[in-house]
Each structure stands twice: as C-alpha cells, then as structure tokens.
N, C-alpha and C positions, 0 to 999 in steps of 0.2 A: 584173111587176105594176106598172103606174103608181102612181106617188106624187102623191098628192095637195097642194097647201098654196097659202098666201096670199101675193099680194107684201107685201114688207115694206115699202113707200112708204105712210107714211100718206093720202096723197093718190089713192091707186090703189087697192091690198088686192085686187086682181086675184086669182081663184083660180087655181090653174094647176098641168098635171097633165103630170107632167114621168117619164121611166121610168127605173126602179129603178137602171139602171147611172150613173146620174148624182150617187149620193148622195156627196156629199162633194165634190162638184166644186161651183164655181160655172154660175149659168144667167142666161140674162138674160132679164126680163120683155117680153113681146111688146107688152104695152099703154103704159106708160112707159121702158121699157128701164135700168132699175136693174138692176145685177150684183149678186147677192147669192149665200151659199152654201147649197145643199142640205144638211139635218141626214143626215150619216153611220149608219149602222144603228146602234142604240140608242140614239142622243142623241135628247132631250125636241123637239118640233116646238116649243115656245113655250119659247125662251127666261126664264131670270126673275133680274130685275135684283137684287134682293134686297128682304126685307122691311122694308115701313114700319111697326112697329111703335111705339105711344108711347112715349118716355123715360119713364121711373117718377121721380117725386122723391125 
C-alpha cells in the first residue's frame, strides 16, 4: 500500500506517494530533489520540535 506524505522543502511541500517498502529509507523529491527520510512503521508522519509553552513568573 503506498504511503502517502509531503516534501519537507518549505519552498516545495510536494505531496508524494512513495511504496510501503521504502519506509525508513531515504527518497528523493522528484519536484525539487531534497533527500529526505521516510517515517519507519510507527513513527508519527509530523515530526514535533517541542512545545512553546509560556514561562510562568
């Protein structure tokens, strides 16, 4: 079953549907050609840097 996902160029964001035996490898975007890595089975498709919560005084 293809996988679906977005380049990760913010200049591109190409969607791109890429097949299942690929996860965990690198792919490269056919519209800008950024190498980037396929999320492996069970890692989250979005990434998350961590939260910006406000400092409390």
């Amino acid at each position: 079953m293809p996988i679906t996902l977005m380049c990760p160029n913010l200049s591109c964001r190409a969607v791109l549907r890429v097949p299942d035996r690929v996860r965990g490898k690198k792919v490269r975007c056919g519209q800008c050609g950024m190498v980037f890595s396929v999320p492996s089975q069970g890692t989250p498709a979005v990434a998350t840097v961590g939260s910006k919560e406000p400092k409390s005084k």
